[in-house]
TORTOR-27093 format. One record per residue: x, y, z of N, C-alpha, C in turn; residue number from 0. Coordinates in steps of 0.05 Angstrom, whole numbers. Each point is the difference from the previous one (the first is absolute). Layout:
% TORTOR-27093
nc1  nc2  nc3  cac1  cac2  cac3  cc1  cc2  cc3  seq
X  Y  Z  X  Y  Z  X  Y  Z  NUM
...
***
This chain:
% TORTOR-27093
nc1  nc2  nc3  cac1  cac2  cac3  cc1  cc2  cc3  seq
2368  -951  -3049  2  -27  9  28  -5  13  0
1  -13  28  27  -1  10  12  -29  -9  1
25  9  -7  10  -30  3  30  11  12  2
7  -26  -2  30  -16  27  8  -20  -22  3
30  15  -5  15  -28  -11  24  6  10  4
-2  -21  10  25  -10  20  23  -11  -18  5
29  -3  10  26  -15  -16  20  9  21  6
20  -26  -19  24  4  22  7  -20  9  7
-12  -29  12  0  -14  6  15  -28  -15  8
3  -12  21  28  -24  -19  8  -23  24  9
19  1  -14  14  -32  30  22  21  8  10
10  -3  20  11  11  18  13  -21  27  11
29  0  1  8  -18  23  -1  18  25  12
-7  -22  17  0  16  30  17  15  10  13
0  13  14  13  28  1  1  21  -14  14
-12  -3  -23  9  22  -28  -29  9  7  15
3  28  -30  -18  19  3  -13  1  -25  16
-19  11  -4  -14  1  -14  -28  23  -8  17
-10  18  -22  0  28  11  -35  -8  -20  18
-26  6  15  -16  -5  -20  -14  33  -5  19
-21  -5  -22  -4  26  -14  -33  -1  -10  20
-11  17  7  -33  -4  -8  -7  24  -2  21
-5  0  -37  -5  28  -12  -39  -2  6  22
2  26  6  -35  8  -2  -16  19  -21  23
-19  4  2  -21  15  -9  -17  -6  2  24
-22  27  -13  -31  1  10  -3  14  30  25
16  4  14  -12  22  29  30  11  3  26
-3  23  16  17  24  13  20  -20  22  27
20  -15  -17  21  -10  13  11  17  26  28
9  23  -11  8  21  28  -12  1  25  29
-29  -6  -10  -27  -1  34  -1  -25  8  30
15  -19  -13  -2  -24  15  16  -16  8  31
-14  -10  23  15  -20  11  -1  -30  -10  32
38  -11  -8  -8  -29  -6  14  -19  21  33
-14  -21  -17  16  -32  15  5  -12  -16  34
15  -20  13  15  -19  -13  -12  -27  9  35
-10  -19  -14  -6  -29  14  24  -15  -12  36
8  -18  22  2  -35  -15  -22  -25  -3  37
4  -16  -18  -18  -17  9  12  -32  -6  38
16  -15  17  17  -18  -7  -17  -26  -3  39
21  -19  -9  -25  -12  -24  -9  -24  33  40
-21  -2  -8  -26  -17  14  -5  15  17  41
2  26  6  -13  18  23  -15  24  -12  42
-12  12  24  -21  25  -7  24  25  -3  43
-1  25  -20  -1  8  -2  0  28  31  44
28  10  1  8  10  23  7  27  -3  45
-7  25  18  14  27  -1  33  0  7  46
17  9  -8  26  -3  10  15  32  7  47
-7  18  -21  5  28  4  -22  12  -7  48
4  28  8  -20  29  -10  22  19  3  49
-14  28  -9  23  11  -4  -34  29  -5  50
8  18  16  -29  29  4  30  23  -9  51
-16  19  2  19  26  2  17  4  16  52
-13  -9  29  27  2  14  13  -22  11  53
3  -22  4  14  -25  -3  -10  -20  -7  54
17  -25  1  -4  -18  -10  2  -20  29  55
-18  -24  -3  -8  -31  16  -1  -21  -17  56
18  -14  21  1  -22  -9  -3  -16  19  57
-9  -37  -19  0  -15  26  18  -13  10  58
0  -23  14  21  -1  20  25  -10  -7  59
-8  -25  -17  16  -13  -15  11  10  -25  60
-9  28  -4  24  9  -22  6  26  12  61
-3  9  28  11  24  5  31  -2  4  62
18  10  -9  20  9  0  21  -12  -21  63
-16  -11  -22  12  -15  -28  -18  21  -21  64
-30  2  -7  -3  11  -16  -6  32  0  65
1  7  -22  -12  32  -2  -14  11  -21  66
-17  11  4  -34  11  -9  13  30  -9  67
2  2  -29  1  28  -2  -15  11  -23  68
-6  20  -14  -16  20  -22  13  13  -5  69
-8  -3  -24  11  23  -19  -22  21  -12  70
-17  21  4  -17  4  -6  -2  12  -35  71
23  9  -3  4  9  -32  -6  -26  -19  72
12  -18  11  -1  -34  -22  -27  -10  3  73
-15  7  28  -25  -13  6  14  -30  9  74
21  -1  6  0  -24  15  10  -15  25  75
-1  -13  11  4  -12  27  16  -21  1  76
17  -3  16  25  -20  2  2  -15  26  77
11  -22  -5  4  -24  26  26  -9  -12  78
22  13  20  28  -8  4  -5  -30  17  79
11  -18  1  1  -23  11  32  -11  6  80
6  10  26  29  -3  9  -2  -26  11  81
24  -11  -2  1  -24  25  -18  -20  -4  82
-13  1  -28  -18  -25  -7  2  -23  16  83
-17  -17  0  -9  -28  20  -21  -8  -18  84
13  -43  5  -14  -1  -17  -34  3  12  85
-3  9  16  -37  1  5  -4  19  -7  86
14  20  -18  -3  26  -10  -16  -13  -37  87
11  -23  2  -12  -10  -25  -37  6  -6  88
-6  4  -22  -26  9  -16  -14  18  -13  89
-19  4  -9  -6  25  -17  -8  18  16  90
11  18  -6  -1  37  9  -16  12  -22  91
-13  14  21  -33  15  -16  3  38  15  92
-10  17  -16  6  16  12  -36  16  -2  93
-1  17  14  -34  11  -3  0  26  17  94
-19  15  1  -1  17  14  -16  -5  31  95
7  14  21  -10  -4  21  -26  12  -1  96
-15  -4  17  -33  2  2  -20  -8  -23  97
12  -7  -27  -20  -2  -11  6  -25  -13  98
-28  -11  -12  -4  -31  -20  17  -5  -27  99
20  12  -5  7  -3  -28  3  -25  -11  100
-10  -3  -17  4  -27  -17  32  -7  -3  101
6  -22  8  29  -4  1  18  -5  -20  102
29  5  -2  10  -2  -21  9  -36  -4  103
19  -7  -30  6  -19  7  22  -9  23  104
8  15  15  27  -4  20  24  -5  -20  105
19  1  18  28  -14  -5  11  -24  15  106
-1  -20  -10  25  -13  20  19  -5  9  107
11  1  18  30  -10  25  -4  -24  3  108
34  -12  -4  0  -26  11  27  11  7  109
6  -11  26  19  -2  19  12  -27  -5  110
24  -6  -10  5  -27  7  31  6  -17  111
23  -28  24  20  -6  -14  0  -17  -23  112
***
């Protein structure tokens, strides 16, 4: 059975950083590819990074603040969050790419002075 539990998440003032962490199990972490969602509060639920074997994408509004990395020994996946904003505010979910996994509970970010 796979699960995703995500942490890490907190208040954070703008500009600052902040590093999140989503341990896995249940499938061959090494063969897969993950993401990272946000989903800030009163909106849908959004892709923000991935991260395959050989690089990592992101989208627009967090390319060149955050970073998508693995650890494959720990089984887990990370979202560095540089240069926070507060629209960077809401819960971060992390899952594997291509497939349905039942989601974890996320973490939340709040951006604010």
């Amino acid at each position: 059975q796979v699960a995703l539990v995500e942490s890490g998440g907190g208040l954070v003032q703008p500009g600052g950083s902040l590093t999140l962490s989503c341990v896995t199990s249940g499938f061959a972490f090494e063969n897969a590819d993950m993401n990272w969602y946000r989903q800030p509060p009163g909106k849908e639920r959004a892709l923000v990074a991935t991260i395959g074997r050989i690089q990592a994408s992101y989208v627009n509004s967090v390319q060149d603040r955050f970073i998508i990395s693995k650890d494959d020994t720990k089984k887990t996946v990370y979202l560095q969050i540089n240069n926070a904003k507060p629209e960077d505010t809401g819960v971060y979910y992390c899952r594997r790419r291509f497939f349905d996994d039942a989601w974890g509970r996320g973490t939340q970010v709040i951006v604010s002075s």
